[in-house]
C-alpha positions in Angstrom: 0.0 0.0 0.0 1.5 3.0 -0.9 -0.2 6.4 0.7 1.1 9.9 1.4 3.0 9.8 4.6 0.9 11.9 6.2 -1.4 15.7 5.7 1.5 17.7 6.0 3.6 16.1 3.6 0.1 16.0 1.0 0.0 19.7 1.9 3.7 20.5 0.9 3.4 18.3 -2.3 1.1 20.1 -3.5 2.1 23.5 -2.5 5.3 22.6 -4.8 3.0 21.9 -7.8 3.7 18.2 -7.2 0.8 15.6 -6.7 0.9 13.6 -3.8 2.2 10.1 -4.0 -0.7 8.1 -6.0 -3.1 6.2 -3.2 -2.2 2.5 -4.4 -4.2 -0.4 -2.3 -4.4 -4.4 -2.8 -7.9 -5.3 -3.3 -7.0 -7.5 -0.7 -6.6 -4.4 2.0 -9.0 -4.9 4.7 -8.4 -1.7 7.6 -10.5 -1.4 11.0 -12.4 2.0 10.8 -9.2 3.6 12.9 -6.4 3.0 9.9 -9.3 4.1 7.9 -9.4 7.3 9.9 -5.1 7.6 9.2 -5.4 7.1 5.9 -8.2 9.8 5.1 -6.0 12.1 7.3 -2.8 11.1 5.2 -4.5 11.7 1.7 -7.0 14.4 2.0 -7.6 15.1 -1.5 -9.3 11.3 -2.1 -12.8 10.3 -1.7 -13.2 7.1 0.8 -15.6 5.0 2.0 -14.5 2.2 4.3 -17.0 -1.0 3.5 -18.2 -3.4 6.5 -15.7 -6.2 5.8 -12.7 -3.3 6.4 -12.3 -2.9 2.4 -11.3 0.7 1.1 -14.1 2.1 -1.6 -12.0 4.9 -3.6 -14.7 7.3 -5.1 -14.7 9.8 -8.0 -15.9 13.7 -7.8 -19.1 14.2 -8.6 -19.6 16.2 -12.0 -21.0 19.5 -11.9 -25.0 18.9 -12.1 -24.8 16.2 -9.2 -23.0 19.0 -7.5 -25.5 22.0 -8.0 -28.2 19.5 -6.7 -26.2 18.3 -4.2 -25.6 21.5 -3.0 -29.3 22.9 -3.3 -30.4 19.7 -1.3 -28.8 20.7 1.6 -29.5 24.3 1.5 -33.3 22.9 1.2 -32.9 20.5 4.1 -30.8 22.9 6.3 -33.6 26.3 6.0 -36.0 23.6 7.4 -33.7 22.3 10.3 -32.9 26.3 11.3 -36.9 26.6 11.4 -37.4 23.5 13.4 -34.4 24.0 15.5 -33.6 20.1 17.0 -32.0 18.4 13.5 -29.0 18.4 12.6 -27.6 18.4 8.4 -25.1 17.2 6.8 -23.6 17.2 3.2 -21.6 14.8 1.2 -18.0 15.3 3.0 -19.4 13.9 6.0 -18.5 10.4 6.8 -20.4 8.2 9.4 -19.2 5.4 11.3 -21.8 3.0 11.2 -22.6 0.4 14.0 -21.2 -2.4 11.6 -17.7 -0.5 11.4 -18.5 0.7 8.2 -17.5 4.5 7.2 -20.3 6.1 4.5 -21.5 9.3 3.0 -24.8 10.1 2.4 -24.9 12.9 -0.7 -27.2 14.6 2.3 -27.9 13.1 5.5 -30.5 14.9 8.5 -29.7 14.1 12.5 -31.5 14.7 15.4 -29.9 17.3 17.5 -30.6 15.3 20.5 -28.4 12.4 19.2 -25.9 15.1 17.9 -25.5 16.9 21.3 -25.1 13.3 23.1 -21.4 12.7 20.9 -18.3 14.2 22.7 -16.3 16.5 21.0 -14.3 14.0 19.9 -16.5 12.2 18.3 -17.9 15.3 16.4 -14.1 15.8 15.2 -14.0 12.6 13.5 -16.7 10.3 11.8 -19.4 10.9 13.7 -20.3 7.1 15.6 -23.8 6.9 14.8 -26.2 6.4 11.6 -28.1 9.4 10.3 -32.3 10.0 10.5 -32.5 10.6 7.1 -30.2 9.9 4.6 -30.2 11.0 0.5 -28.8 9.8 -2.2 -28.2 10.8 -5.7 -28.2 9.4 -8.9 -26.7 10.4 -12.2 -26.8 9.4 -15.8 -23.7 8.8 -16.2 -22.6 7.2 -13.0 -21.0 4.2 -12.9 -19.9 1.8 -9.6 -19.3 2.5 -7.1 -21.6 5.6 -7.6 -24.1 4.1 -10.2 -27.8 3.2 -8.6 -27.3 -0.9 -7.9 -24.1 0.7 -5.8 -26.4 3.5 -4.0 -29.3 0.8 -3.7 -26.6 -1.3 -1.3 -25.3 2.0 0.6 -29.8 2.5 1.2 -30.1 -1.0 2.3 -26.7 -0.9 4.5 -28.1 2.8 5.9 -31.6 1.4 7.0 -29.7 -2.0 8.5 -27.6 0.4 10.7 -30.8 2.2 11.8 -31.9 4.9 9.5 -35.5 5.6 9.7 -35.7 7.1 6.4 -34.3 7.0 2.8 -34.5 8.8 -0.6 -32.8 7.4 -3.8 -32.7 10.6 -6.1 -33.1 9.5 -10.1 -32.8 13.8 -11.2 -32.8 12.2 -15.0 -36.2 10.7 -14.3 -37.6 12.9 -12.0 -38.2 10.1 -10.0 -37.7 8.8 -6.5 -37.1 5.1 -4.6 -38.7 5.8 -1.0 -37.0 3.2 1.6 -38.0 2.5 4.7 -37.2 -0.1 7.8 -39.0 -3.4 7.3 -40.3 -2.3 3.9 -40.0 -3.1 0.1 -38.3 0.1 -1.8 -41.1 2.4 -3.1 -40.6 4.5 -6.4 -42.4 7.6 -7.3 -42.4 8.5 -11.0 -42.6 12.3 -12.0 -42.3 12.8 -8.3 -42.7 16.5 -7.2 -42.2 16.5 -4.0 -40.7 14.6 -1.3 -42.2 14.9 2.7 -40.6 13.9 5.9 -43.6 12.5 7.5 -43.4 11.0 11.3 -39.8 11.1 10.7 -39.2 15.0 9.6 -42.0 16.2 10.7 -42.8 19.5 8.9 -39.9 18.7 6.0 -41.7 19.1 2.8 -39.2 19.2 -0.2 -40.0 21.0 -3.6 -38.2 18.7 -6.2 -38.7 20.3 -9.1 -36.2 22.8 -8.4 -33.5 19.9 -8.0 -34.6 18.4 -11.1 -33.7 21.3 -13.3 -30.5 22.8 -11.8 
């Protein structure tokens, strides 16, 4: 495995117009959610997920329209929280440590404050230990695994078995959306317009059409 030594050397490398050291891992790897924790710290410019069996996931950017939507999502999600005052959001640079030692991020992901407030500050610092209320996920046309939908469809099912209440599959190219719930068969909504929190979020009620044409 070879990795940038550590942030500061990343940081120098690149401050000298030289690329840090290219992140090179056996398919083989398997790392506890702690050397997943060094790693991300010694190669900041990658996109990781850490799987449940301990395997590295290495993920691409998302291109610019995933972004824009990305982006309004949480702005969407976050005006409600400020109203409602006891969630918590998060956007797509936030990685959760999942019950089953897993490390995931949610393109958008809502927490209870509650829950937030009962981490130490520690645990805020780092990948937060728990599995978020809400988590969203989108889709693009042109994605491909580990970001295409049968990919997305495992991170749902993995969210919901770690003890999300709630979860929304984003297709922007259809305008459609896969509803997913605890204990319950994915449910998809054609020319859906817009998406509510229910018992969950109470209050959320999210205009899609907006999303689906940034």
């Amino acid at each position: 495995m070879t990795i940038a030594p550590n942030a500061a050397q990343a940081q120098a490398a690149a401050a000298t117009h030289e690329g840090p050291p290219e992140l090179l891992l056996p398919g083989e790897l398997r790392l506890t959610p702690e050397q997943f924790a060094l790693v991300c710290e010694a190669n900041p410019e990658a996109v990781l997920e850490l799987a449940a069996d301990g395997q590295l996931i290495r993920l691409t950017p998302s291109g610019g329209d995933t972004g824009t939507r990305n982006t309004l999502l949480c702005t969407r999600l976050q005006i409600w929280a400020l109203k409602r005052g006891e969630w918590m959001v998060f956007d797509s640079s936030t990685g959760f440590r999942l019950p089953d030692g897993s490390v995931l991020s949610p393109d958008a992901s809502v927490v209870r404050l509650e829950r937030w407030q009962a981490l130490s500050a520690e645990q805020r610092r780092g990948f937060p230990p728990l599995c978020p209320d809400l988590v969203v996920e989108l889709v693009s046309a042109s994605d491909e695994a580990p970001r295409g939908a049968e990919a997305l469809r495992r991170k749902l099912a993995a969210y919901l078995a770690n003890g999300a209440l709630l979860g929304w599959l984003l297709f922007p190219e259809e305008r459609a959306v896969e509803l997913w719930r605890p204990g319950a068969e994915p449910h998809r909504l054609d020319k859906a317009e817009v998406l509510e929190g229910g018992e969950v979020l109470p209050g959320l009620r999210l205009e899609l059409t907006e999303i689906w044409e940034s």
